[in-house]
N, C-alpha and C positions, 0 to 999 in steps of 0.2 A: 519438547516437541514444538514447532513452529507449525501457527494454525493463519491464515488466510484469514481477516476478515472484512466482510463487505460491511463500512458504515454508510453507505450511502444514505440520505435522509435521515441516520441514527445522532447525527450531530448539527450542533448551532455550527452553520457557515455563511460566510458572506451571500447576499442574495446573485451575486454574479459569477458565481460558482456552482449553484445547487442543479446547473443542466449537468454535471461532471457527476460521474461514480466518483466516489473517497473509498478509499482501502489502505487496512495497514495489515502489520501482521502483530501476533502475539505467539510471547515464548510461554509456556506451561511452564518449565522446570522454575522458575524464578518467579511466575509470577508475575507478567510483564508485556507493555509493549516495548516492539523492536524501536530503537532508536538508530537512524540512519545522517548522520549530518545534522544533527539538531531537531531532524524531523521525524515524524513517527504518525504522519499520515499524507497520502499521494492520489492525484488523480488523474495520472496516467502514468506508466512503464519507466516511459525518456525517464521523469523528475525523480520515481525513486532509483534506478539505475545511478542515475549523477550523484542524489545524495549516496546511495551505497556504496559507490565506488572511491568518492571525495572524503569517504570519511576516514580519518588517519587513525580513529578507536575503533574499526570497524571487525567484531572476534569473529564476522563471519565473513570475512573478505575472501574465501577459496568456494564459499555456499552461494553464489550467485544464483546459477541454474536451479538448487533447491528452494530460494526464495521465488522463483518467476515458474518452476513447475509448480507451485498453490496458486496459481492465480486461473478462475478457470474460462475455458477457453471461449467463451461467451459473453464473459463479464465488459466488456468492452463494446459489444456490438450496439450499435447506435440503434435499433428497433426496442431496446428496451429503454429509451429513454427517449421515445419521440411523445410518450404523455408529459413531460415535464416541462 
């Protein structure tokens, strides 16, 4: 099962980054985060799109729309990130 998670402030990031939501996703069955293009955390849509699609080992390359329906539909709105 593929879970959505929000790391925002869960991780050391550069300080010229930390206005951005980070999100990745993890697989349950394995045990794992998703690895997309080398990357397996994004902070916004466009970057993982590019890395998902760029990637030539990608076993979920038909599951787009099931990776971008976990993301939810709020997580992006900039009123929750105008305290940062």
């Amino acid at each position: 099962m593929i879970r959505f998670i929000d790391l925002t402030d869960q991780i050391t990031i550069p300080d010229e980054e930390k206005e951005y939501p980070h999100f990745a996703f993890y697989n349950t069955v394995p045990d794992r985060f998703c690895d997309f293009n080398g990357e397996q955390v994004w902070r916004n849509i466009e970057d993982f799109i590019f890395d998902f699609r760029t990637d030539k080992n990608n076993g979920y390359a038909d599951e787009e729309d099931r990776f971008l329906g976990h993301i939810p539909e709020d997580f992006f709105d900039n009123s929750k990130w105008d305290e940062l």
